[in-house]
PAZAPA-4460 file (N, C-alpha, C; in steps of 0.05 Angstrom, whole numbers, plus 32768, in hexadecimal, padded with zeros to 4 digits):
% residues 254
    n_x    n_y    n_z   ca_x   ca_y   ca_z    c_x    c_y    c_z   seq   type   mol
   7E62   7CE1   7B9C   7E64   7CFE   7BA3   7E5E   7D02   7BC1     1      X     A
   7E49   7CF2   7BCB   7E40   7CF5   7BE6   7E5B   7CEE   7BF8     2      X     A
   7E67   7CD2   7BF1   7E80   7CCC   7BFF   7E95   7CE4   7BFD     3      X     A
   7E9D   7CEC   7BE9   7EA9   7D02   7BE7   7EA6   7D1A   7BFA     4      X     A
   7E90   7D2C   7BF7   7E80   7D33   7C0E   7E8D   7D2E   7C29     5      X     A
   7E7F   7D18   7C2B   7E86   7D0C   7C49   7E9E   7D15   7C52     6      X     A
   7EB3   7D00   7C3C   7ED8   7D07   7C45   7EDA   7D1F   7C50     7      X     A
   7ED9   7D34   7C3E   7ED9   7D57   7C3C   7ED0   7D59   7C5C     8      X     A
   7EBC   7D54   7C5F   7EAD   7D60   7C7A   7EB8   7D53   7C96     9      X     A
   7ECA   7D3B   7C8A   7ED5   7D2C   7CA9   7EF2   7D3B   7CA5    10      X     A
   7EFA   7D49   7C97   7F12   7D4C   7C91   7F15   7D6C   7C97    11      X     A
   7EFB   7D78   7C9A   7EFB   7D9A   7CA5   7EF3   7D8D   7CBD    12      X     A
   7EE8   7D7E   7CC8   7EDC   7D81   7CE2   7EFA   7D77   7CF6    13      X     A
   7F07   7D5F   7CE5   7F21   7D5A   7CF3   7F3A   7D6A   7CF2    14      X     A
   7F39   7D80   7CDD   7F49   7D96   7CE0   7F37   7DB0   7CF7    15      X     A
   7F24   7DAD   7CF9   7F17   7DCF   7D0E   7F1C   7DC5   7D2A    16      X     A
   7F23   7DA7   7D2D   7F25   7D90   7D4C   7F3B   7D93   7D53    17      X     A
   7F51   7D92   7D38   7F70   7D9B   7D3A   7F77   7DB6   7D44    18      X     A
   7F6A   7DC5   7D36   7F73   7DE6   7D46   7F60   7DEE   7D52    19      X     A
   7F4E   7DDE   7D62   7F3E   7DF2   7D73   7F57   7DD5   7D8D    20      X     A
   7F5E   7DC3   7D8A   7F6F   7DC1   7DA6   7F8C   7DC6   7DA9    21      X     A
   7F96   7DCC   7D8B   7FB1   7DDE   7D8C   7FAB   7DFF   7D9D    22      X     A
   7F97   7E0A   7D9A   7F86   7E25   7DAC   7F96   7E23   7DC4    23      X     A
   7F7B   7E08   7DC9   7F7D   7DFC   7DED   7F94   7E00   7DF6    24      X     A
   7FA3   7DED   7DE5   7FC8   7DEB   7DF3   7FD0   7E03   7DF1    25      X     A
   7FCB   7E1B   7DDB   7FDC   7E32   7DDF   7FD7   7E4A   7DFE    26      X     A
   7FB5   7E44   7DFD   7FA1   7E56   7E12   7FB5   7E4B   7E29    27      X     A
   7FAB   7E30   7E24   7FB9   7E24   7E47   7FD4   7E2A   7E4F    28      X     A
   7FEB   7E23   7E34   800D   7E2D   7E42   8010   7E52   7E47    29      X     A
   7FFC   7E63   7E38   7FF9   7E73   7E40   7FF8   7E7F   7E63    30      X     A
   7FE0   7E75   7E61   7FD5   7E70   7E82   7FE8   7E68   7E99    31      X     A
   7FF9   7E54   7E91   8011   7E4B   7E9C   801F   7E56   7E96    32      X     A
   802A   7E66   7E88   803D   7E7D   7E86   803A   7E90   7E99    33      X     A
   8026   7E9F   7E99   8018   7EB2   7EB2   8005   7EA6   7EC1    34      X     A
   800F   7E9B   7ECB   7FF6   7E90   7EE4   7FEB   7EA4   7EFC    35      X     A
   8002   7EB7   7F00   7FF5   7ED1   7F13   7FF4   7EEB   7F06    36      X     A
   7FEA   7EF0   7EED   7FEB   7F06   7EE4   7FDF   7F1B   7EF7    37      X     A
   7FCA   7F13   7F08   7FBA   7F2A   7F1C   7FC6   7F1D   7F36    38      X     A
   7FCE   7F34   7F4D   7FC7   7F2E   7F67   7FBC   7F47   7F6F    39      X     A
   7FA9   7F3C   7F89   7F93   7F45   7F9E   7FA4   7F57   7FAE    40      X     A
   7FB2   7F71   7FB4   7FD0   7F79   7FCD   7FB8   7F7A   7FE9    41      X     A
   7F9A   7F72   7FE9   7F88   7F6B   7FFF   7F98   7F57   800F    42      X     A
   7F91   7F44   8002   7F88   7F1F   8009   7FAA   7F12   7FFE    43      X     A
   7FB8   7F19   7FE7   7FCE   7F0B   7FE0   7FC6   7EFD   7FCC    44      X     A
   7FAE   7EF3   7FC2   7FA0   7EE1   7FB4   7FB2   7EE9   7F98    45      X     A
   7FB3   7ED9   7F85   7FC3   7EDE   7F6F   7FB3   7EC9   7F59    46      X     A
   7FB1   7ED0   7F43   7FAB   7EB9   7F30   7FAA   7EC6   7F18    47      X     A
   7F99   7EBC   7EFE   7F97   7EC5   7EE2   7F8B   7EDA   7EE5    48      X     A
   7F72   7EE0   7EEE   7F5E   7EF6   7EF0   7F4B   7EF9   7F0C    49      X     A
   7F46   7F0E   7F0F   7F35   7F13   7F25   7F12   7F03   7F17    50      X     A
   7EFF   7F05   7F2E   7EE9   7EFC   7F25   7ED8   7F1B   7F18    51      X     A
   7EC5   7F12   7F06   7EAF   7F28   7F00   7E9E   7F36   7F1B    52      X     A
   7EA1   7F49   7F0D   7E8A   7F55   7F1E   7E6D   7F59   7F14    53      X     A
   7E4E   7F51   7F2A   7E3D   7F50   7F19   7E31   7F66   7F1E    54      X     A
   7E3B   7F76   7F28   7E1F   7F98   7F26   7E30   7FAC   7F30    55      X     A
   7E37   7FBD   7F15   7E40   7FB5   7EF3   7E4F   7F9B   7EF7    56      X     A
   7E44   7F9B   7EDA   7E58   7F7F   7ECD   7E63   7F82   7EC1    57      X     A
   7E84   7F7D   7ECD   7EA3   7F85   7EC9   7EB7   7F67   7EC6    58      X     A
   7EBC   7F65   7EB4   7ED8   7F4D   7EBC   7EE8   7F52   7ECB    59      X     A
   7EFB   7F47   7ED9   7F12   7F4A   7EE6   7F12   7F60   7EFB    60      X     A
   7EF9   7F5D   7F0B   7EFD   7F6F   7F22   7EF9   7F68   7F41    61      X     A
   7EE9   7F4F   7F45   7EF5   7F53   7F64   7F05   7F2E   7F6B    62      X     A
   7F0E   7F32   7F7C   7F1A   7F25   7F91   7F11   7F0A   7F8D    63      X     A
   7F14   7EF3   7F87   7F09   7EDD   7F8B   7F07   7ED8   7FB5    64      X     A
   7F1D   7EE1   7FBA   7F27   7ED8   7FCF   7F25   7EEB   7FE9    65      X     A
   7F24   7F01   7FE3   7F12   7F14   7FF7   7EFE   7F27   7FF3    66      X     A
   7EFC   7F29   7FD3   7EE9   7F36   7FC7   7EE8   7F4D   7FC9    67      X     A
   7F00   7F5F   7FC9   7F0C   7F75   7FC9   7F01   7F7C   7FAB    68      X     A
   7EFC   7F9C   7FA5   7EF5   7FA3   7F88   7F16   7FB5   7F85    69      X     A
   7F10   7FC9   7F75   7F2B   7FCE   7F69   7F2F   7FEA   7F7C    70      X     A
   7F20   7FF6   7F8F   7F20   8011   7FA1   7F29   8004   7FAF    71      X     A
   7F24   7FED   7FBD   7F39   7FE4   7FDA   7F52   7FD9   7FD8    72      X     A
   7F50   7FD2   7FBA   7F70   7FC3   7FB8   7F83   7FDD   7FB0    73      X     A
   7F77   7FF5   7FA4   7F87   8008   7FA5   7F8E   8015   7FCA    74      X     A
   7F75   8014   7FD6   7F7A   801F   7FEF   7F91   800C   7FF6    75      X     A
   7F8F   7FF3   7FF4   7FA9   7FE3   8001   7FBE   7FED   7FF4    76      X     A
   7FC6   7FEF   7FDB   7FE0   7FFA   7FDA   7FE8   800E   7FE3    77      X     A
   7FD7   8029   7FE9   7FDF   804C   7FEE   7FE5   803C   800B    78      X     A
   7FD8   802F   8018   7FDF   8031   8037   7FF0   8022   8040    79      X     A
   7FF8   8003   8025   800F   7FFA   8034   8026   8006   802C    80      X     A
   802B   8013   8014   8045   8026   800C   8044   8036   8023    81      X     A
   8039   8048   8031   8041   8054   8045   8042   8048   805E    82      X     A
   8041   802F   8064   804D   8021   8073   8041   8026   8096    83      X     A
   8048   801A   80A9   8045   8019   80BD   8040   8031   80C9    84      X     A
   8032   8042   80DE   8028   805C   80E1   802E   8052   8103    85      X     A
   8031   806D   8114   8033   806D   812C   801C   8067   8134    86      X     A
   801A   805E   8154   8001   8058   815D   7FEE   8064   8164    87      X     A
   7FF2   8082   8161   7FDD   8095   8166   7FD4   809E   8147    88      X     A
   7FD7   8098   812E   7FCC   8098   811E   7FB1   808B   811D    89      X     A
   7F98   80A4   8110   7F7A   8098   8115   7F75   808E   80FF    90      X     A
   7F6A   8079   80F8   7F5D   807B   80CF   7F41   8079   80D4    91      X     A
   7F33   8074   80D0   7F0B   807C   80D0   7EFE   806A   80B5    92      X     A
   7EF2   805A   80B6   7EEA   804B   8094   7ECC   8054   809D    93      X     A
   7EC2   805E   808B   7EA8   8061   8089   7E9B   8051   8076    94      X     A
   7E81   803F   8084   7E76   802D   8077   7E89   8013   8079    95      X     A
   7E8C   8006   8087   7EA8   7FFE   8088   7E9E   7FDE   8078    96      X     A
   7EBE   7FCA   8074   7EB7   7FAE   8069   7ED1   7FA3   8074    97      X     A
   7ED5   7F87   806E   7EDF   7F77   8085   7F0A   7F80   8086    98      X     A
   7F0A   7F8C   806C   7F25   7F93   8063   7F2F   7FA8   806C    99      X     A
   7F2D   7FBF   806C   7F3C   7FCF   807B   7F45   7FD0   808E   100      X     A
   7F31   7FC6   80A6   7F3B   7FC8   80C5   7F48   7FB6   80BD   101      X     A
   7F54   7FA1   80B9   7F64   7F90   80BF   7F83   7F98   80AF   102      X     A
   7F7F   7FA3   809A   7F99   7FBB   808C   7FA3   7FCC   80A1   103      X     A
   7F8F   7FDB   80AB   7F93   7FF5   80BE   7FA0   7FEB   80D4   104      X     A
   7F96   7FD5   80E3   7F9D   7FD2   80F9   7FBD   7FBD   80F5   105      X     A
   7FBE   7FB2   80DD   7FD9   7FA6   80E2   7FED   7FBE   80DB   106      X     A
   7FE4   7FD4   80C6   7FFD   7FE9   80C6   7FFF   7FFD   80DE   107      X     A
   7FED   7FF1   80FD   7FED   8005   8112   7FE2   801A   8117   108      X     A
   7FCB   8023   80FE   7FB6   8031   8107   7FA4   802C   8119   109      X     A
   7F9E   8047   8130   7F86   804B   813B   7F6D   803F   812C   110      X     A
   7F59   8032   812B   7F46   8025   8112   7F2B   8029   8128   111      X     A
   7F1B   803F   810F   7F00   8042   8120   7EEF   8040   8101   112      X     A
   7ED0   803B   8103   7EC5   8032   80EE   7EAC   8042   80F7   113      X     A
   7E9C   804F   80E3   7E7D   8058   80E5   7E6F   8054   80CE   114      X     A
   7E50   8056   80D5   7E44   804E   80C8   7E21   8057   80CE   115      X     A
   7E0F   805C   80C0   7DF8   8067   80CC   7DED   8049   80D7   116      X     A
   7DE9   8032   80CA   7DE1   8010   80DC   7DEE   7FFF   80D7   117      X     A
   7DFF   7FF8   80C3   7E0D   7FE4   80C1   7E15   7FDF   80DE   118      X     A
   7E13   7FBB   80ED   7E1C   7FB3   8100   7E3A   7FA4   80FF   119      X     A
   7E48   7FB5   80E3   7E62   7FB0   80E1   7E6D   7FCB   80F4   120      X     A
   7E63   7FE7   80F4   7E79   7FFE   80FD   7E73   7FFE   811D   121      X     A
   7E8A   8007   8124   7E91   800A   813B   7E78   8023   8148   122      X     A
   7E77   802E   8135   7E67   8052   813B   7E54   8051   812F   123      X     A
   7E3C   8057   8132   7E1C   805A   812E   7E1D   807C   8124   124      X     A
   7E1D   8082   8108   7E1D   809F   8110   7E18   80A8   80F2   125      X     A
   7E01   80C1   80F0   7E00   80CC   80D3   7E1B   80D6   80CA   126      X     A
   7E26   80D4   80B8   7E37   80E6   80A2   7E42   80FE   809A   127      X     A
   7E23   8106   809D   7E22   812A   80A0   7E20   8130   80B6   128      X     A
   7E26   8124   80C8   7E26   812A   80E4   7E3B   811F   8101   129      X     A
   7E53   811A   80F6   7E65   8104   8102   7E6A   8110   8121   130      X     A
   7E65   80F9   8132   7E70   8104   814D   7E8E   80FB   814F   131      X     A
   7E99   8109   8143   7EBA   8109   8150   7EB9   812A   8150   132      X     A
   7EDC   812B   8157   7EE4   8149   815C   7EF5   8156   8149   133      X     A
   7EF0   816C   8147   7EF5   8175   8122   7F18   8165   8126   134      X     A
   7F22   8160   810E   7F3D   8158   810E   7F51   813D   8118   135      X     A
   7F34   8128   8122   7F38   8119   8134   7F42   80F7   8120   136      X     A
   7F47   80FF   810A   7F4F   80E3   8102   7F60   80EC   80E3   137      X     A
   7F78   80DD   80ED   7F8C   80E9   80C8   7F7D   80DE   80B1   138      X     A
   7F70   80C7   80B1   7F6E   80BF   8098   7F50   80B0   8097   139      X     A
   7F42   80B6   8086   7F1E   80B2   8086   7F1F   80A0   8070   140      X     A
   7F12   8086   806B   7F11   8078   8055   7EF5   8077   8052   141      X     A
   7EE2   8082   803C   7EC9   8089   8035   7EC8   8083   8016   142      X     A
   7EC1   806B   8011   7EBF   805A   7FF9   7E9A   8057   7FEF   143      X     A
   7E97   8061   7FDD   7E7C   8058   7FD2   7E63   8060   7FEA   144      X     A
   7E68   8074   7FF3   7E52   8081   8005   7E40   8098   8001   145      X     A
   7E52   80A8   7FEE   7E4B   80C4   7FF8   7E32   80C4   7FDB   146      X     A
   7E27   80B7   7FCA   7E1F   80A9   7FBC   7E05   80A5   7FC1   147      X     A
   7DFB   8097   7FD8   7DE1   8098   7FEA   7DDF   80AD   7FF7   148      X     A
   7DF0   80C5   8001   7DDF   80D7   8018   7DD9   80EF   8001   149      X     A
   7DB7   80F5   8004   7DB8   8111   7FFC   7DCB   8133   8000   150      X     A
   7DCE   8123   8018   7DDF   8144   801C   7DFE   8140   801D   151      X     A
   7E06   813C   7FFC   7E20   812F   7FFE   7E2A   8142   8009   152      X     A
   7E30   8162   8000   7E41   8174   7FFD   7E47   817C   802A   153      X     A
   7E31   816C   8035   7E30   8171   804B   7E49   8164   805C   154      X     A
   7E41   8143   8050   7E50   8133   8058   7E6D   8139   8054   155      X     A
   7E73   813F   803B   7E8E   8146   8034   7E9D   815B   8042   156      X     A
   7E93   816F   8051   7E9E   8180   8061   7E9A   8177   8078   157      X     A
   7E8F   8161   8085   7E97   814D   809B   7EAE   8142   8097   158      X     A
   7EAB   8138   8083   7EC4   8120   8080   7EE3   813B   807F   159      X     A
   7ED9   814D   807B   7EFD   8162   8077   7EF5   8168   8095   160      X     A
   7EDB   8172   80A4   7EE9   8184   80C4   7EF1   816C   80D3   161      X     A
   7EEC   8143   80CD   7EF7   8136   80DC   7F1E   812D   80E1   162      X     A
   7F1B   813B   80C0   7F3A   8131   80BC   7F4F   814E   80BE   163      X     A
   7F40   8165   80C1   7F4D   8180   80C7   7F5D   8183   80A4   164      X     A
   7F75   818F   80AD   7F7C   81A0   8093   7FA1   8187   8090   165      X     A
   7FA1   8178   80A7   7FB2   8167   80A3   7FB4   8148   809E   166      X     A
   7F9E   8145   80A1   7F8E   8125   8098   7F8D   8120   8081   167      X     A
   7F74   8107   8074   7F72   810D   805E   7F50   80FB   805D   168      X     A
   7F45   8101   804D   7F2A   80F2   804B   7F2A   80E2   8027   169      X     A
   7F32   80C5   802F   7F30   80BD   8019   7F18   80AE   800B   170      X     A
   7F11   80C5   7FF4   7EF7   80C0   7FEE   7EF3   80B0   7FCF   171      X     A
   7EE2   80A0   7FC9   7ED7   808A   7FB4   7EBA   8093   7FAA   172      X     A
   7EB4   809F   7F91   7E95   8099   7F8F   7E94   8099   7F72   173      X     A
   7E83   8080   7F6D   7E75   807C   7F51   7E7C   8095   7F42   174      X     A
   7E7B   8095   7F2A   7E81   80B2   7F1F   7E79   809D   7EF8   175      X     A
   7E6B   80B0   7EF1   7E69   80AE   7ED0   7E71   80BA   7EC3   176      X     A
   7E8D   80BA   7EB9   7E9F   80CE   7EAE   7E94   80DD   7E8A   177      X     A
   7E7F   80D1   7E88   7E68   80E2   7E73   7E63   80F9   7E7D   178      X     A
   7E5C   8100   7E90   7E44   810F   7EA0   7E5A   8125   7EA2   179      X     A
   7E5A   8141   7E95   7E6C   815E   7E9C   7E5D   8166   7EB9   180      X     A
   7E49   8161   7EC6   7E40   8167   7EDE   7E30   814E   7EE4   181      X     A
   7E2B   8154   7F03   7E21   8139   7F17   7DFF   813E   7F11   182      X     A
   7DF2   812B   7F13   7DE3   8129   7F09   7DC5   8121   7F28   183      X     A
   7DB5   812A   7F28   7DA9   8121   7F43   7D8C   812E   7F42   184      X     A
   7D7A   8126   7F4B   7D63   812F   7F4D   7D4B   812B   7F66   185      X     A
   7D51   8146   7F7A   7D3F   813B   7F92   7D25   8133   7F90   186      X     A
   7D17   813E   7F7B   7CF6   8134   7F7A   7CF4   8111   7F69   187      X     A
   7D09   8107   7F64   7D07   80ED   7F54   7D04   80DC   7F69   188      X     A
   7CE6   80CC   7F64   7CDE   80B3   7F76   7CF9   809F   7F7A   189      X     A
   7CEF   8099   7F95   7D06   8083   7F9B   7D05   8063   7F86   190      X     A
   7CF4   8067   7F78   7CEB   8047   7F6C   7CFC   804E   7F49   191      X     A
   7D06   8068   7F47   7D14   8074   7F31   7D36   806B   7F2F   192      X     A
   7D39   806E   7F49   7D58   806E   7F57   7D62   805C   7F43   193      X     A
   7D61   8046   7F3D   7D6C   803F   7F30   7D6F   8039   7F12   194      X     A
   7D60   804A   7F0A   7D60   8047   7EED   7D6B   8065   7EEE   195      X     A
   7D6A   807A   7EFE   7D6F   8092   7EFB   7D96   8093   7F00   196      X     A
   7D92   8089   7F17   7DB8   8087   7F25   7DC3   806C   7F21   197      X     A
   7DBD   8059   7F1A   7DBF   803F   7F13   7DC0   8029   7F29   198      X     A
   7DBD   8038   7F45   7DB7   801B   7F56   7D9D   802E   7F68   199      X     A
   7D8C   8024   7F7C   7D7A   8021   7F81   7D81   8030   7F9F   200      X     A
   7D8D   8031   7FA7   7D99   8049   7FC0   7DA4   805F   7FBC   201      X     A
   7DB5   8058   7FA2   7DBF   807A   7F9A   7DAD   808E   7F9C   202      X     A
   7DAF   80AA   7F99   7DA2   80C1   7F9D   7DB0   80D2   7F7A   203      X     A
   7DC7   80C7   7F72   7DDB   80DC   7F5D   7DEB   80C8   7F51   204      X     A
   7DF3   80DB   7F3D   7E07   80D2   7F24   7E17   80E1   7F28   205      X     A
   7E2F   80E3   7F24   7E46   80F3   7F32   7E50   80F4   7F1B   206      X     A
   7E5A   810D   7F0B   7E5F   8112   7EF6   7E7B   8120   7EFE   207      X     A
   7E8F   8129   7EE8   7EA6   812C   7EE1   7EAC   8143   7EF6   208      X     A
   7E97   8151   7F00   7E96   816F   7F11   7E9D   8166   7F32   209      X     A
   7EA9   8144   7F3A   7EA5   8144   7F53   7EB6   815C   7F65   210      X     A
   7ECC   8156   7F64   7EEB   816B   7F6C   7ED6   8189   7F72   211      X     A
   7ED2   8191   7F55   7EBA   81AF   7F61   7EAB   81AD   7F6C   212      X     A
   7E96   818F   7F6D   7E81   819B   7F74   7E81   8197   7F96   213      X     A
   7E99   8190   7FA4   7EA0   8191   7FBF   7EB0   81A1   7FC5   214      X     A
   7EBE   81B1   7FB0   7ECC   81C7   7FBD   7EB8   81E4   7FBF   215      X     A
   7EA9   81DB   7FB5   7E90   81F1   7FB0   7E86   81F0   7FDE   216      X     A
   7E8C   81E1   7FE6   7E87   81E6   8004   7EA1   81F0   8014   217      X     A
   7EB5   81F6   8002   7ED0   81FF   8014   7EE3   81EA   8027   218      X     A
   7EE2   81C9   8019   7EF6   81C1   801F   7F0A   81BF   800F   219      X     A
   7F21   81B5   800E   7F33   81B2   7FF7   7F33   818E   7FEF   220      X     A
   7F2B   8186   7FD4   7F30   8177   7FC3   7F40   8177   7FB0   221      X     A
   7F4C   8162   7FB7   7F68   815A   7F9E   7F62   8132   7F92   222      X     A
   7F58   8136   7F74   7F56   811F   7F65   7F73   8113   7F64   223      X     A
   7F67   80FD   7F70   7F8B   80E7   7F66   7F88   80D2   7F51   224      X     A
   7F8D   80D6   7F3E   7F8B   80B6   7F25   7F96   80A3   7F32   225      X     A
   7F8C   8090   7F2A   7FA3   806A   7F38   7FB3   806D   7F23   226      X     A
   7FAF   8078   7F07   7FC4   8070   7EF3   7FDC   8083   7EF6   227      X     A
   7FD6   8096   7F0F   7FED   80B0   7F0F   8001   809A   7F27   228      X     A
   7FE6   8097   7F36   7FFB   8090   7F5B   800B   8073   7F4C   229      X     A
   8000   805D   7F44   800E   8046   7F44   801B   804A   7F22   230      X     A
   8035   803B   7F26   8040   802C   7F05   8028   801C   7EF5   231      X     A
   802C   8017   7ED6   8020   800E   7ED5   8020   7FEC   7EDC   232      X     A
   8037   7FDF   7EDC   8034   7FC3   7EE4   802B   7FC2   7F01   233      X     A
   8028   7FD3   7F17   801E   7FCD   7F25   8006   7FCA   7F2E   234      X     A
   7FF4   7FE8   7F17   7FDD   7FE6   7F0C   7FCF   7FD7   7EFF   235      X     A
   7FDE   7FC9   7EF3   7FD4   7FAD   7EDF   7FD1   7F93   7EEF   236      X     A
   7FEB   7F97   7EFF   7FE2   7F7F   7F10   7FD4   7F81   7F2D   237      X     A
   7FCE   7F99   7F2E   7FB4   7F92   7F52   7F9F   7F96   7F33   238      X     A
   7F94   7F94   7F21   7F7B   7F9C   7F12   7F6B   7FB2   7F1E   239      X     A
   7F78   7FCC   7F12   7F76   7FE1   7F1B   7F5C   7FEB   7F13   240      X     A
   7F60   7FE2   7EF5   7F4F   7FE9   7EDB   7F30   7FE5   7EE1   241      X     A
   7F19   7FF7   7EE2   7F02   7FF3   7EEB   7EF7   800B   7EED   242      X     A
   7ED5   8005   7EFB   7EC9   801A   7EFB   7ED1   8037   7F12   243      X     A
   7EE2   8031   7F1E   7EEA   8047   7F2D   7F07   8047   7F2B   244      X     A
   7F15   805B   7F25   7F2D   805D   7F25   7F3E   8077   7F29   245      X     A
   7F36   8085   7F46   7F48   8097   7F50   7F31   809C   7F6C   246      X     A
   7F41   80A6   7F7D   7F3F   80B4   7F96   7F3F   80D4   7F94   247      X     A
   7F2B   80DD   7FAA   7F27   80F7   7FAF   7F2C   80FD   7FCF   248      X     A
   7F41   8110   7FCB   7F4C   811A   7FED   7F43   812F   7FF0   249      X     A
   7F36   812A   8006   7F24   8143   8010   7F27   8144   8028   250      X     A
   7F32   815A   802D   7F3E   816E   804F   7F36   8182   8048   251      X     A
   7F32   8194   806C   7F2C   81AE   806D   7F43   81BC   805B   252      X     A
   7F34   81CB   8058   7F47   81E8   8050   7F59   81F0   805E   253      X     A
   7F72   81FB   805A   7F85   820B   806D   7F87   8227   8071   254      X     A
***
């Protein structure tokens, strides 16, 4: 009976060896079927999947190859569909990183960068307080900022009197689409921040009320979905899909 036994057990273990490497072969001609299901429209980088991200931890979201997340590879598409810009066109990246200026300046934008210390921006300068001249740049790229300054609603009517009523200020922030309003608390210790807003510099949770709760200072905001502006195969393939997924345009009023 024991031999018996035995047989039985070499005979499941040599059938689970058989289809766990029939798997293999199917996973792998798969893989070789689509070998570029994702590309980077940053870097050009193309392959099966983007890498994880570790804070949050997301599959398939940044860049192996320039480490673009899914807000700059959308900024790369809005700005290369509109294509090459005259040379007196301004763009402005606030907070800046190594990818834009180099977008901006090959589609012929003017390319200026600020920042309160980063020794990446061109301009040393508070937020809520920009030294330019009202109207002085078409297009503002302000990604994951407005997030840290207490006085967002301040900032935000900077960012519309820099771009006037013909510009545009394209804006990115964390948002918890749970939350029917933003969520924030000035008396909460800084050692809270992040168990309160989920990283350790935030000040807020930005809830479903952003659009109001900056028109509430009299500029004009208009929400853009990625799933409205792009198709979906083109959405599928920059890996659109993630924790942020739309832009907020914010210009003066007219």
């Amino acid at each position: 009976m024991s031999k018996m036994n035995e047989l039985v057990s070499h005979d499941v273990a040599d059938a689970a060896r058989r289809r766990a490497r029939k798997l293999r072969r199917v996973a792998h001609r798969t893989l070789l079927r689509y070998p570029h299901r994702v590309r980077c429209p940053v870097c050009g980088w193309s392959g099966a999947r983007l890498s994880p991200s570790a804070k949050p931890r997301r599959p398939n979201r940044l860049c192996p190859a320039c480490k673009s997340s899914e807000r700059y590879r959308a900024l790369e598409l809005v700005l290369r569909r509109r294509g090459p810009v005259d040379p007196d066109v301004r763009l402005l990246e606030v907070a800046p990183i190594h990818t834009v200026q180099r977008t901006a300046e090959d589609l012929g934008y003017r390319y200026t960068s600020v920042d309160l210390r980063s020794p990446r921006a061109q301009v040393h300068a508070d937020l809520c307080h920009l030294p330019f001249a009202d109207a002085s740049f078409d297009v503002v790229v302000c990604f994951h900022v407005l997030e840290h300054i207490p006085e967002d609603r301040q900032a935000v009517t900077e960012l519309a009197r820099v771009v006037g009523t013909e510009g545009e200020a394209i804006v990115v922030v964390p948002r918890d689409d749970r939350r029917a309003v933003t969520f924030e608390d000035p008396d909460a210790d800084p050692a809270d921040y992040e168990r309160l807003f989920g990283q350790s510099d935030h000040v807020r949770w930005y809830g479903a009320d952003v659009a109001e709760r900056w028109r509430e200072t009299g500029v004009e905001v208009v929400e853009q979905r990625w799933s409205d502006l792009f198709t979906p195969d083109i959405f599928d393939h920059a890996a659109l899909l993630g924790d942020d997924d739309r832009f907020w345009i914010v210009r003066a009023s007219s």
